[in-house]
C-alpha positions in Angstrom: 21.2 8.5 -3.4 18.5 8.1 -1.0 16.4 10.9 -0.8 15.8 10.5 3.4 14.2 14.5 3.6 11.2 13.3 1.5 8.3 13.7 3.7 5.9 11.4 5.4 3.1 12.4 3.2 5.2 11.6 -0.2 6.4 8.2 1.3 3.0 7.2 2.3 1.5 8.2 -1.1 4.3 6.2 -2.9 3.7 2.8 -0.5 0.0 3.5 -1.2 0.5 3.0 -5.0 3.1 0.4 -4.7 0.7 -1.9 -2.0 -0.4 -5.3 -2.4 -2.7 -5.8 -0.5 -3.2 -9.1 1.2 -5.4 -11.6 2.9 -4.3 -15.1 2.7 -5.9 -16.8 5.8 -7.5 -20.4 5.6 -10.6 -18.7 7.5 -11.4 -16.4 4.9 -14.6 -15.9 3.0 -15.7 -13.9 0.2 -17.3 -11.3 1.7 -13.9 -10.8 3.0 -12.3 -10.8 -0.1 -14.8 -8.5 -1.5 -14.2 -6.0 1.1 -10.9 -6.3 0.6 -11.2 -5.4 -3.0 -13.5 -2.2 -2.0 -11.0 -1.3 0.4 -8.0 -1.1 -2.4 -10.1 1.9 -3.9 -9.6 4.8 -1.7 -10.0 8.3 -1.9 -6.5 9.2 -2.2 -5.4 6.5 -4.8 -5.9 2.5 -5.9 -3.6 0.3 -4.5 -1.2 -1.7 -6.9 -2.8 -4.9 -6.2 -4.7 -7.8 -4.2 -3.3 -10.7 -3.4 -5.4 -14.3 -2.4 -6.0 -17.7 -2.1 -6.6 -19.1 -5.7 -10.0 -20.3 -5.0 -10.8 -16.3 -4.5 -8.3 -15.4 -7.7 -11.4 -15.6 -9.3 -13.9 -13.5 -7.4 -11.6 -10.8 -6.7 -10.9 -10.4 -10.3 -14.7 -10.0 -10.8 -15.0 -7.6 -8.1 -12.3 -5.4 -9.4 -13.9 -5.3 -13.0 -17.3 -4.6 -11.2 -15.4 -1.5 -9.4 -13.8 -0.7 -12.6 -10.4 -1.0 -11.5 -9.0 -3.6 -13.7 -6.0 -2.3 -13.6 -5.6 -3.6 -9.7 -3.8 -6.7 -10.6 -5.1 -10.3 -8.6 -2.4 -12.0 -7.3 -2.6 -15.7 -6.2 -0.6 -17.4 -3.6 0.5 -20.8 -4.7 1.8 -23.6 -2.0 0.9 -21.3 0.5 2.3 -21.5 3.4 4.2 -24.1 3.9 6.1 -24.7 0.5 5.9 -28.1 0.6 3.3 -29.1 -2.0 4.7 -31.5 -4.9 5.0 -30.1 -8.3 1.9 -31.0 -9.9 -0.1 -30.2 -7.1 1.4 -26.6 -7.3 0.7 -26.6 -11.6 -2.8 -27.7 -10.5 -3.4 -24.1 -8.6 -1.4 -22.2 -10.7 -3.3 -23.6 -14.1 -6.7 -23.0 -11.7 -6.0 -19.6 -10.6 -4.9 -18.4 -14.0 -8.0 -19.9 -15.5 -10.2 -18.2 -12.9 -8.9 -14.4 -13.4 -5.6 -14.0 -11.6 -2.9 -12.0 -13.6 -0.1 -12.7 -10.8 0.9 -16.4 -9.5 2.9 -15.6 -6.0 4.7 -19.0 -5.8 5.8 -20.2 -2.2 9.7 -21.5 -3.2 9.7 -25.1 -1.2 12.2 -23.6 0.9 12.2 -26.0 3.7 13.3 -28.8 0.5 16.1 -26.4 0.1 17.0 -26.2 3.3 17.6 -30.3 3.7 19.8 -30.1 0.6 17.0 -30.9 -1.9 18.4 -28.5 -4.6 16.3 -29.2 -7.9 12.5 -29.0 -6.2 13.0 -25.5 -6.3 14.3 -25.5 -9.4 11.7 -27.3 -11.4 9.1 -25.9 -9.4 9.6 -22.8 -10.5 10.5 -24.1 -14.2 7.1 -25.6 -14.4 5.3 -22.8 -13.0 6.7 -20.5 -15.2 6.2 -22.6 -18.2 2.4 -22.5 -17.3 2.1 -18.7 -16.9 3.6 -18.3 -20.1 2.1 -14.3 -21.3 -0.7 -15.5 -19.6 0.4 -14.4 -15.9 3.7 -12.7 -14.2 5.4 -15.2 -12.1 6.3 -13.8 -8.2 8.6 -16.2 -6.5 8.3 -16.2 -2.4 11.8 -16.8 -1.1 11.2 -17.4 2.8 14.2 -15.7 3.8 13.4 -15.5 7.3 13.8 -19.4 7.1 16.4 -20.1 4.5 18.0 -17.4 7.0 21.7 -17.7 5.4 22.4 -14.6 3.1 24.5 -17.1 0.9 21.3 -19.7 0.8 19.4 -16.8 -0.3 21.3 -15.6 -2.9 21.4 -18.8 -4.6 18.3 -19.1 -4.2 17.6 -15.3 -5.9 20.1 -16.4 -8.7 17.8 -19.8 -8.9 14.8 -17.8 -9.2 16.1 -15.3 -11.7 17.8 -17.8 -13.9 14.2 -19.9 -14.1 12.1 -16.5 -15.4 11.0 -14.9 -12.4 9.6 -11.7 -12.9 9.4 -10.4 -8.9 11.4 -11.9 -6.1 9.5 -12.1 -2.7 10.8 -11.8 0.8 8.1 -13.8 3.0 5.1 -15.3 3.2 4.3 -13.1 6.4 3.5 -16.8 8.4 6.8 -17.4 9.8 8.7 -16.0 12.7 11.0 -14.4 10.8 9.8 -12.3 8.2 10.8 -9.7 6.3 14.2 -8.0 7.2 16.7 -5.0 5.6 19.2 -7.5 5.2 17.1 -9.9 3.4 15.7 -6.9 1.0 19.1 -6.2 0.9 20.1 -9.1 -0.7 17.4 -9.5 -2.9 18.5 -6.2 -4.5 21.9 -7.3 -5.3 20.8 -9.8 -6.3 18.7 -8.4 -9.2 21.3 -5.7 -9.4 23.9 -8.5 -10.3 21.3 -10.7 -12.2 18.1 -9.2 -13.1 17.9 -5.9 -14.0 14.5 -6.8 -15.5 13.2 -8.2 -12.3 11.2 -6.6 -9.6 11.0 -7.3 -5.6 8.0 -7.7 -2.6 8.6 -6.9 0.4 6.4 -8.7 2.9 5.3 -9.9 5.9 6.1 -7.4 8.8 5.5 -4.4 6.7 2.8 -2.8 9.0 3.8 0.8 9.5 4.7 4.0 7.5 8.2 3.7 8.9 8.6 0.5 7.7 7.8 0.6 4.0 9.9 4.0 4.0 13.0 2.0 5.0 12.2 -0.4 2.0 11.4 2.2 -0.6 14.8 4.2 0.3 16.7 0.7 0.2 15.2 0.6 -3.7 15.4 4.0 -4.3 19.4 4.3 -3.6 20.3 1.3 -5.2 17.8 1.6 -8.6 17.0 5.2 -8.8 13.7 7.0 -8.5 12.2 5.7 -11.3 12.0 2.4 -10.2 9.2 2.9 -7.7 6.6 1.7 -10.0 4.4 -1.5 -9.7 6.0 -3.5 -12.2 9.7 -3.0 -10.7 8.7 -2.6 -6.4 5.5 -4.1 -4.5 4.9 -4.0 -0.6 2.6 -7.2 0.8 0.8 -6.1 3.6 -2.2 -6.7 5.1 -2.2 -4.1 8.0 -0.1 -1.2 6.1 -2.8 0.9 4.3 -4.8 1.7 7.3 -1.4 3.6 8.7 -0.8 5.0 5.3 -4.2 6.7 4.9 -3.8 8.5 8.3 -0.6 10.0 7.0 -3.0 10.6 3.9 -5.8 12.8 5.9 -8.1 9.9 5.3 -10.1 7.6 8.0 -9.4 4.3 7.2 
């Protein structure tokens, strides 16, 4: 049952410890990276993870051990945004990325080959991927649901996904009109409730306020129990989210 009375201060210390947090932008820098990695320690917790582009997999990892937070997992976005990279292009960053210090490959799902009837791209893709992370990395697969739009697409897709070792199922990549939505989460949970009970879901791309990320966690919560909230089973990608978490915290962001 969801537990709606919990109060704004549990909810945002919960979000806080379940947050990826993101900056996938082709402008970006490493001395934005690196702030982003300082930023993931605050005062009131670490945050569950930081997710980049895979030529910063690397430096972010470093950054974290230098902060000695090693437990803040790097996450790196493959065939970002678009989907639309071929297969070996997409082994190429994933091998990379691994190589350079990223524990997490985020995989874009070529969800616009999916949408033109191209049914075994996504398959293989994620196949190859996952035969490449091995116990090396956990594999997150990013669905695109604003864009496969069709809640029987995307529960193929999820069983797709699931079937070809995914450990996380993704909602967005945050660059689309559509993003992240209660029915999409929704499905994604049946999905894994049907499929995967060993598989986790990110919800991301419009997460950007307090209110929002409580409407996800009480989605998880009433369909999984309490005791999934934990980074391994629930992640929230978000960008903009912690600086509206730590004001419900007491802290300046």
């Amino acid at each position: 049952m969801s537990r709606i009375s919990e109060s704004d201060e549990v909810i945002a210390q919960k979000a806080l410890r379940l947050l990826e947090l993101t900056s996938l932008n082709a402008d970006d820098t490493a001395e934005r990276i690196v702030a982003l990695c300082q930023k993931g320690l605050t005062p009131v917790g670490d945050v569950a993870a930081i997710c980049v582009l895979p030529r910063f997999a690397g430096l972010a990892r470093r950054t974290l051990d230098g902060l000695f937070a090693r437990d803040i997992k790097v996450v790196a976005a493959v065939n970002f945004p678009s989907g639309g990279a071929g297969i070996a292009t997409v082994e190429s960053e994933t091998e990379a990325a691994i190589l350079t210090g990223a524990d997490e490959i985020d995989l874009v799902f070529p969800f616009r080959a999916q949408m033109a009837g191209n049914r075994h791209i996504g398959r293989a893709m994620v196949a190859a991927c996952k035969a490449l992370c091995g116990e090396r990395a956990t594999l997150t697969v990013t669905l695109e649901t604003g864009v496969l739009r069709d809640p029987q697409t995307i529960h193929d897709v999820c069983r797709t996904v699931i079937r070809e070792g995914a450990a996380f199922l993704k909602t967005s990549t945050g660059k689309q009109i559509i993003s992240t939505t209660p029915q999409a989460v929704r499905i994604l949970i049946e999905a894994i409730a049907e499929l995967g009970p060993h598989v986790g879901f990110k919800a991301a791309g419009n997460v950007r306020s307090l209110e929002e990320a409580r409407a996800y966690i009480e989605m998880a919560q009433a369909r999984f129990g309490p005791f999934w909230l934990e980074t391994g089973k629930m992640r929230l990608g978000a960008a903009s989210l912690l600086d509206d978490l730590l004001v419900q915290l007491g802290v300046s962001p």
